[in-house]
C-alpha positions as CSV (number, residue, x, y, z in Angstrom):
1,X,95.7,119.4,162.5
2,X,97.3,117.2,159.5
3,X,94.6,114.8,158.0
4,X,96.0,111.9,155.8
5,X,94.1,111.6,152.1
6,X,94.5,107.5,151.0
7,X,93.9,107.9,147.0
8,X,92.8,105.0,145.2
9,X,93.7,104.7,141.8
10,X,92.9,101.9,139.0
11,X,96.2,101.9,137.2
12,X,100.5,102.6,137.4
13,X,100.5,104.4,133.4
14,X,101.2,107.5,133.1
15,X,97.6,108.9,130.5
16,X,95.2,110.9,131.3
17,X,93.6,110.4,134.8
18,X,96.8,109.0,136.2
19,X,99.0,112.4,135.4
20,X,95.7,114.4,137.2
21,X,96.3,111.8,140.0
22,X,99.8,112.5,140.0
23,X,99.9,116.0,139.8
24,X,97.5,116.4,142.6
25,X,98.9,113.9,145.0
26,X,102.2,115.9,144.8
27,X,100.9,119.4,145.1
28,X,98.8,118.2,148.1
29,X,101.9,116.5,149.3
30,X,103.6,119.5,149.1
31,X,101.2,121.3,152.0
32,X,101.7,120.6,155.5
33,X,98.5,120.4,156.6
34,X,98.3,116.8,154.9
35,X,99.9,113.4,154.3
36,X,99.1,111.9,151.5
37,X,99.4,107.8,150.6
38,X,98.3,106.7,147.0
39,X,97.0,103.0,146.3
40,X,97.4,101.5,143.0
41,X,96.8,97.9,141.7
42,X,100.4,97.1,139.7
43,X,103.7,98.4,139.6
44,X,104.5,100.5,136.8
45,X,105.6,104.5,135.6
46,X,103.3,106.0,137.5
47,X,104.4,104.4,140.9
48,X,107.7,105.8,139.9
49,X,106.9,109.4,139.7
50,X,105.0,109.4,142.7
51,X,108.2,107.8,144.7
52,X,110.3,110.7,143.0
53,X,108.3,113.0,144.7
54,X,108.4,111.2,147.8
55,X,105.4,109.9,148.4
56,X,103.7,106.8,150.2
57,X,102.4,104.3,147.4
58,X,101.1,101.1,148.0
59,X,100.2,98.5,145.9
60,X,96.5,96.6,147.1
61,X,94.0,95.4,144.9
62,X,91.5,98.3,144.3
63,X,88.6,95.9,142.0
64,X,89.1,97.6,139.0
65,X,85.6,97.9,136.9
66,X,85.2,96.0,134.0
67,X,83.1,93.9,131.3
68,X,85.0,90.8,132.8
69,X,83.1,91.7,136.1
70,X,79.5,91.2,134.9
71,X,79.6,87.7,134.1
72,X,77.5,85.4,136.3
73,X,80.5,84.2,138.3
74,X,82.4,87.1,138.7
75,X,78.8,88.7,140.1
76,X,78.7,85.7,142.9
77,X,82.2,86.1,143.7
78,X,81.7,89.8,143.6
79,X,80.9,90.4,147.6
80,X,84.0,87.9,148.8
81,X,86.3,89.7,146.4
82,X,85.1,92.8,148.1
83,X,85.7,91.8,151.5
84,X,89.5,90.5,150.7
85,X,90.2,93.9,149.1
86,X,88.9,95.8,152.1
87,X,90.6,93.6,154.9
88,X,94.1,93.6,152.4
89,X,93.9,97.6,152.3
90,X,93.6,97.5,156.1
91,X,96.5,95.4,157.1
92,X,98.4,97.2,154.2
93,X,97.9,100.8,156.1
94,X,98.9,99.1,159.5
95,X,96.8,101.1,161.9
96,X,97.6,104.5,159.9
97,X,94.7,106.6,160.7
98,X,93.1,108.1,157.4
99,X,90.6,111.2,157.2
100,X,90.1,110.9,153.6
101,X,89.4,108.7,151.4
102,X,89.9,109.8,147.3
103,X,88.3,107.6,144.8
104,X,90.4,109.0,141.7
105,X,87.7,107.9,138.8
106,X,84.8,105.8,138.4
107,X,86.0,102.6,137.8
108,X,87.9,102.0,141.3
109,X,85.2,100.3,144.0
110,X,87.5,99.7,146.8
111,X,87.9,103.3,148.0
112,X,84.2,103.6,148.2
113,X,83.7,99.9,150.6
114,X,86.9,100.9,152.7
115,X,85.6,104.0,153.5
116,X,81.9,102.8,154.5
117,X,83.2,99.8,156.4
118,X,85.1,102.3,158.4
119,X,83.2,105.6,158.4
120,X,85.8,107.3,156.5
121,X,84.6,110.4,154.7
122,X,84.8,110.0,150.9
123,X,85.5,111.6,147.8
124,X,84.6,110.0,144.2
125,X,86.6,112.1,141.9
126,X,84.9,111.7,138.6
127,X,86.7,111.3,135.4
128,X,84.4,109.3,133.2
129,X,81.2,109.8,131.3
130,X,80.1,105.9,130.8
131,X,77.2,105.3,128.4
132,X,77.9,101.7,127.4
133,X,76.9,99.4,128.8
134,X,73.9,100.9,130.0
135,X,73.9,98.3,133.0
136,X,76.5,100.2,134.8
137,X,75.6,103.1,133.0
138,X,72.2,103.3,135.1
139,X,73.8,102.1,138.2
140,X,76.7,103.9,139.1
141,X,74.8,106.9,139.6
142,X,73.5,105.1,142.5
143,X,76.4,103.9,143.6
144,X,78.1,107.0,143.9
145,X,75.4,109.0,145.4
146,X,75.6,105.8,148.2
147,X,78.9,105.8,148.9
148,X,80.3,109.6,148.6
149,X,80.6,112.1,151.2
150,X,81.2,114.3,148.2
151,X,81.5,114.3,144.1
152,X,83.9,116.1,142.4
153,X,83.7,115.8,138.7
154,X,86.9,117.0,136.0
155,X,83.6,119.2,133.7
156,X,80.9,120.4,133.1
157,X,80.0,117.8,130.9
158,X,81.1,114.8,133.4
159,X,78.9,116.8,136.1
160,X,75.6,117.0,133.7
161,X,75.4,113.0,132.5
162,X,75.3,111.9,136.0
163,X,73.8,114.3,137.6
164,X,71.0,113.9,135.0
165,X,70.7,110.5,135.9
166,X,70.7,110.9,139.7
167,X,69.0,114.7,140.3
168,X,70.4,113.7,144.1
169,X,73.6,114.0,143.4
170,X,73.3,117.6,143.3
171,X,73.9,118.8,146.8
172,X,77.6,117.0,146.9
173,X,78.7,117.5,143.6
174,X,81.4,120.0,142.7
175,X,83.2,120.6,139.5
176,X,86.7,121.2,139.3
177,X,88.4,121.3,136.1
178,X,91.8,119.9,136.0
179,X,94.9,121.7,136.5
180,X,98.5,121.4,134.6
181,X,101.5,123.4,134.7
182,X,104.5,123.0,132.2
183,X,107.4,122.6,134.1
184,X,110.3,121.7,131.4
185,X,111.8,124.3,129.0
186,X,110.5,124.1,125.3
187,X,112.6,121.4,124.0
188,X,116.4,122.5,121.7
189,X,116.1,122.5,118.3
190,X,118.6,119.4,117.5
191,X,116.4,117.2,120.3
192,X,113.8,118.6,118.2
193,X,115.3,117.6,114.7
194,X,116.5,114.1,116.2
195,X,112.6,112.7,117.8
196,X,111.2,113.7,114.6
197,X,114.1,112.3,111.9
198,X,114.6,109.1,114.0
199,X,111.1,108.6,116.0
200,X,108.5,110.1,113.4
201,X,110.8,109.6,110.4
202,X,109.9,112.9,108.8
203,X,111.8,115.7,107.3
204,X,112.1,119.3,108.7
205,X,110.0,120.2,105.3
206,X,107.0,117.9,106.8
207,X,104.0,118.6,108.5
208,X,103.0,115.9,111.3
209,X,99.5,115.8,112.8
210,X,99.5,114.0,116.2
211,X,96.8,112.1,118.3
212,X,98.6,111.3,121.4
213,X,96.5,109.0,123.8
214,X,95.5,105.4,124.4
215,X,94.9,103.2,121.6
216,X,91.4,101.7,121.7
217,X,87.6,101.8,120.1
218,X,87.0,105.6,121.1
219,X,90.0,108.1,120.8
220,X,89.4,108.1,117.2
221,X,92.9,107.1,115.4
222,X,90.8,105.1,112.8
223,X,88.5,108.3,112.1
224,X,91.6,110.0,111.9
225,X,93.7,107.9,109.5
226,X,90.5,107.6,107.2
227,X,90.8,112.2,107.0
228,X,94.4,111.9,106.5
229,X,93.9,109.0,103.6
230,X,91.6,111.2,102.1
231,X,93.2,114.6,102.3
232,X,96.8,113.3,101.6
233,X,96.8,113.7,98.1
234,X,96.4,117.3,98.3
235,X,98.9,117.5,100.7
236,X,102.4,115.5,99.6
237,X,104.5,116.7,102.9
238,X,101.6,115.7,105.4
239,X,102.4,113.3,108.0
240,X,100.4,111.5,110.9
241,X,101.7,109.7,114.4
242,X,99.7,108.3,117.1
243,X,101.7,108.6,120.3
244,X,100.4,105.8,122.8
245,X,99.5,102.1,123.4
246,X,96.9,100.2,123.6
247,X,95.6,99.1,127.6
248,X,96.7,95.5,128.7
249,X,95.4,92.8,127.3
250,X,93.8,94.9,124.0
251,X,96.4,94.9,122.0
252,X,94.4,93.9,119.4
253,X,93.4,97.7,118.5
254,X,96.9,98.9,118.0
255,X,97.0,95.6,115.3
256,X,93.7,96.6,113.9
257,X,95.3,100.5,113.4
258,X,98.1,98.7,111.7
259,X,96.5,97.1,109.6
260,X,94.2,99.7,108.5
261,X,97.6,101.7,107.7
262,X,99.1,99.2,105.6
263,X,95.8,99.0,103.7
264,X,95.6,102.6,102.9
265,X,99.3,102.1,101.6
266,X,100.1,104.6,103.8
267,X,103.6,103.0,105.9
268,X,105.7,105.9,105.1
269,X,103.2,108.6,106.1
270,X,101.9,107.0,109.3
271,X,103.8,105.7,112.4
272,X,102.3,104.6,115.6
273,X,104.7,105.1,118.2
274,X,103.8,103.6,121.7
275,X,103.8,105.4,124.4
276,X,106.6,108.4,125.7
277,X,107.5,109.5,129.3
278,X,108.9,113.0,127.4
279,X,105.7,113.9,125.9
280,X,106.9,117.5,126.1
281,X,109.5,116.9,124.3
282,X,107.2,114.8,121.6
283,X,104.5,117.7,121.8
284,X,106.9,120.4,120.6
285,X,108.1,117.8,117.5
286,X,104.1,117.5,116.1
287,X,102.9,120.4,114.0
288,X,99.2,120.0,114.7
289,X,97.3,118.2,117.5
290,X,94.3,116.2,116.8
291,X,91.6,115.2,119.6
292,X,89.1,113.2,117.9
293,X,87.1,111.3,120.1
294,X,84.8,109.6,119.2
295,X,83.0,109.6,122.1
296,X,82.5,112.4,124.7
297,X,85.8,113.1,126.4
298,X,85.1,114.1,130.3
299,X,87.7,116.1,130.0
300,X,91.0,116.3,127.6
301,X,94.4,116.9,129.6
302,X,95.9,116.1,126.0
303,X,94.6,119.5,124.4
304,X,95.9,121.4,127.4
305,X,99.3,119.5,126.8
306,X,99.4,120.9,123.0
307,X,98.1,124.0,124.0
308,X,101.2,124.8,126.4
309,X,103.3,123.5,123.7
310,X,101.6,126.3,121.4
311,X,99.9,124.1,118.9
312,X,96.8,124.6,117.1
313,X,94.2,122.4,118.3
314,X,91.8,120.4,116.5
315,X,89.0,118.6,118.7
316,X,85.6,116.6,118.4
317,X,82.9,119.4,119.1
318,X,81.6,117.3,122.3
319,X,82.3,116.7,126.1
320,X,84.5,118.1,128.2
321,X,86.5,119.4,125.2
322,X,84.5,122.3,124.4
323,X,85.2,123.6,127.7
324,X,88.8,123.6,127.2
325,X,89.2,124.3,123.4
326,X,87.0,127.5,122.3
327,X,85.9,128.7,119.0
328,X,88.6,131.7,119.3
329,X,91.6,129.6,120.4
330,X,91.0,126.4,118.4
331,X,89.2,124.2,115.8
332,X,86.0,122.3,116.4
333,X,84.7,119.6,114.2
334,X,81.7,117.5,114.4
335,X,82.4,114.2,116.2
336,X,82.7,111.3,114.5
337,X,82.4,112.8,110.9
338,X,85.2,112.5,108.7
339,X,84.4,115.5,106.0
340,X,84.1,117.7,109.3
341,X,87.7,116.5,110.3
342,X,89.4,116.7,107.0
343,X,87.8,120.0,106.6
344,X,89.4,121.4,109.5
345,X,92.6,120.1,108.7
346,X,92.4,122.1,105.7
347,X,91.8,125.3,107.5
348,X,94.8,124.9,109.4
349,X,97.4,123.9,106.6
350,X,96.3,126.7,104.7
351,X,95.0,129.6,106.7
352,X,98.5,130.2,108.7
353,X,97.8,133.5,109.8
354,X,94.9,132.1,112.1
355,X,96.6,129.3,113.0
356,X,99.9,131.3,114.7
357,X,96.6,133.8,116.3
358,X,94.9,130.5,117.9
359,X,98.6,129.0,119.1
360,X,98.9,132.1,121.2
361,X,95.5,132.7,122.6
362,X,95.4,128.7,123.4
363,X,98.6,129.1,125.0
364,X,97.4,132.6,127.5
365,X,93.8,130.5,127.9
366,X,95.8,127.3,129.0
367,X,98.0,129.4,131.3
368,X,95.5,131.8,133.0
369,X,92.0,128.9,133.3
370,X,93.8,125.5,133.8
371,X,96.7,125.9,136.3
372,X,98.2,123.5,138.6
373,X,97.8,125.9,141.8
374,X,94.0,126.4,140.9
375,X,93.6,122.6,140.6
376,X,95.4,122.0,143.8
377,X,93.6,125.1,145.9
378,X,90.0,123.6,145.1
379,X,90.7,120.2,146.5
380,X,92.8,121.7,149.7
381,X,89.4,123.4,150.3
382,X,87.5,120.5,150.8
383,X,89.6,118.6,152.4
384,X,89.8,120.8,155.0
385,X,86.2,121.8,155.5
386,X,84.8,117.9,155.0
């Protein structure tokens, strides 16, 4: 019996939690026991990779959670904007019968009303640990253990916060950690040569760090500029690029990183470069990657990305990232302190003999714990047996 999974998605970029989305939509696409439509709210990269690979997508309004939301109006309005999203998703599918709803991450509420109004089983698919604001902090918990048939979180650590907050949750939770497979051949040397003279502007003699991700209050680029102000000195042929853009309409951080660049006097050492579609290509160009949240990453698809690229590693000590980055095939510092993070990056430019030992043994760990097929075989189990 085929079953059709609707996943309901908050965005069309191509970061984190939409190349998870992306990756499993396809490989679940690929079985015949399923069809598989994805939902997102805008047109945009991500809607094009998933029509490459042939599958449904519609665009719906999916009621995206945000600070925006939890002003007194938006709260009143809150219940009529559900009900239009619902009853627009439902002439959108036009009578397509659908077994199972996916929810992929916290912040989309549609999936979880569609599937009540209809008695659809559900599946949140968890990819956020939210502190702040402690309002919906304390409430999703509720909401999720409401709504889902079953939870499936991207850690260990994504698993514990609200699961510690909603001891219920328990019984339908399941962790699955997120799968990627490198599909592209490590890039040529002259492609090589040509994103680094003409994208990073550096030299062949130069070492670049790289923080590839969003721009915004927690990935850490300004904890990261203020190491690399302080250690450049020491280091003449250092360099630094932050790969990514900031999210719509908070454009304001990628000025703020600017600015704080052209303060340090440090133009010719630091580019911000917004966001690539050939991040392999850009992953074997940096040197050294650098994940240095500031807050707890649920997961870290970025360090598995460097780590098939066979680059050392260096990550904030918290979240989901110590479940991907270990002692023996990477660096740790302590989150959010700078001496901790220029430290580290002192190690690696010096101690090269360790650094060539962690590229390999990140590379085998990445391979053998965090493959695509692994990530794909979990969810075709429970979608089967739900």
């Amino acid at each position: 019996m085929t079953k059709t999974i609707l996943y309901i998605h908050q965005s069309a970029e191509l970061y984190g939690s939409d190349k998870t989305l992306l990756y499993l939509a396809n490989g679940i696409n690929d079985h015949s026991n399923f069809n598989v439509i994805v939902v997102i709210p805008n047109d945009g990269p991500l809607k094009k990779k998933l029509e490459e690979y042939n599958i449904n997508v519609i665009i719906s309004p999916i009621i995206k959670v945000s600070r925006s939301m939890f002003t007194l109006k938006s709260l009143l309005l809150l219940p009529f904007t559900i009900i239009k999203s619902v009853n627009k998703l439902k002439q959108t599918l036009k009578g397509i019968k659908i077994d199972v709803v996916h929810s992929n991450t916290l912040a989309v509420l549609v999936g979880a009303f569609f599937a009540k109004r209809y008695k659809i089983k559900h599946i949140w698919h968890i990819h956020e640990i939210i502190e702040k604001p402690k309002i919906v902090s304390n409430i999703f918990p509720i909401l999720v253990d409401y709504f889902s048939t079953k939870v499936v979180y991207n850690s260990n650590a994504s698993k514990t916060f609200l699961c510690n907050k909603r001891p219920s949750l328990e019984n339908k939770s399941h962790i699955i950690l997120n799968g990627l497979d490198r599909e592209v051949e490590p890039t040529s040397v002259n492609e090589i040569e040509n994103i680094r003279s003409k994208l990073f502007k550096v030299n062949n003699e130069d070492i670049v760090l790289g923080l590839v991700g969003r721009i915004n209050k927690w990935k850490g680029q300004q904890l990261l500029l203020e190491a690399f102000k302080n250690i450049k000195p020491e280091f003449e042929n250092l360099k630094l690029v932050f790969i990514g853009s900031a999210p719509p309409n908070q454009e304001h951080f990628s000025k703020e990183l600017q600015s704080k660049i052209v303060e340090y006097k440090l133009e010719s050492d630091c580019k911000i470069i917004p966001f690539q579609n050939n991040i392999w290509s850009i992953w074997d160009s940096i040197d050294i990657a650098v994940v240095a949240s500031t807050e707890p990453e649920p997961f870290g698809l970025v360090a598995i990305e460097a780590m098939l690229s066979k680059k050392p590693v260096i990550a904030a000590n918290h979240g989901g990232l110590v479940e991907i980055v270990l002692p023996e095939t990477g660096y740790l510092f302590t989150p959010n302190e700078v001496r901790s993070l220029q430290d580290i990056i002192k190690t690696v430019l010096t101690n090269k003999e360790q650094v060539e030992n962690f590229k390999q043994k990140g590379y085998e760990r990445a391979k053998k714990h965090f493959s695509l097929r692994t990530y794909v075989n979990h969810f075709v189990k429970i979608y089967k047996t739900i």
